[in-house]
N, C-alpha and C positions, 0 to 999 in steps of 0.2 A: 413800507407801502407796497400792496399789491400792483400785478402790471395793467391790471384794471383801473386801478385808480390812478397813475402813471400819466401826467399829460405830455402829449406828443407835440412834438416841435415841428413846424409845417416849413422852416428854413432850410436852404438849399446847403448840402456840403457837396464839395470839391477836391478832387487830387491833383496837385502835381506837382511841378519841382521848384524850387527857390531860385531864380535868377539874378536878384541883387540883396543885400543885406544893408547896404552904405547908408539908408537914415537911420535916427535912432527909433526903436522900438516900431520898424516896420518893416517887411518884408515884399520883394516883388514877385508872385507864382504865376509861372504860364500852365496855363491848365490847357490836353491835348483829348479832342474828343476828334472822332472818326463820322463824317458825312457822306452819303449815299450822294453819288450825283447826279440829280432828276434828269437827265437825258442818258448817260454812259454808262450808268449806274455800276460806273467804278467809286468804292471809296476814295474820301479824299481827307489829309489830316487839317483839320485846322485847331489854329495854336490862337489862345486869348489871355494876357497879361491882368491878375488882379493884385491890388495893395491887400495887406492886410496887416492887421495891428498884433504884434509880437510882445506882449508886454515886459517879459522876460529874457529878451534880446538871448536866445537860445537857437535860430536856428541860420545855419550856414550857407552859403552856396552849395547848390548841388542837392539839397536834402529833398526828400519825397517827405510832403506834409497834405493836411487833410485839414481843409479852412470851410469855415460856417458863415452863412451869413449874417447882419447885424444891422444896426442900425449906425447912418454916417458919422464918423468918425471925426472926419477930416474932407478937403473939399473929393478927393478922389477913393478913401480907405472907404469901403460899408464889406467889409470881410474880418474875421477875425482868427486868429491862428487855433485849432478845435487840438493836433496832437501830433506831432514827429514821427512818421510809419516809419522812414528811413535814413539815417545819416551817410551822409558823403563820405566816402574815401577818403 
């Protein structure tokens, strides 16, 4: 298929790092994006925790992965694991 013909996906992906593994076929990622702060206009980090559903119970603590959005899974999962940038030590 040409990249004309190619439909684009309007769902939001994510980086960051795996913070729990302990359910089956889920993962916890805290994703860290950087805010300008409307008065100081010092950056400031802020850190947000997403589930996402790991079908193949592949990824560890520690790893840098890259999660898509989805449709609900579960009452808190609407992320899905998209590919492993990096594994842990």
């Amino acid at each position: 298929m040409s990249e004309s013909m190619e439909k684009r996906s309007n769902k939001r992906i994510l980086i960051g790092e795996v913070v729990s593994d302990k359910c089956d076929k889920t993962i916890v990622v805290r994703v860290e994006t950087m805010v300008k702060h409307p008065l100081f206009g010092k950056y400031v980090r802020r850190r947000k925790k997403f589930m996402a559903h790991d079908a193949a119970n592949e990824c560890k603590i520690g790893d840098k992965v890259e999660i898509i959005e989805s449709r609900p899974l579960s009452r808190q999962k609407r992320w899905q694991l998209q590919r492993v940038l990096e594994k842990a030590v």
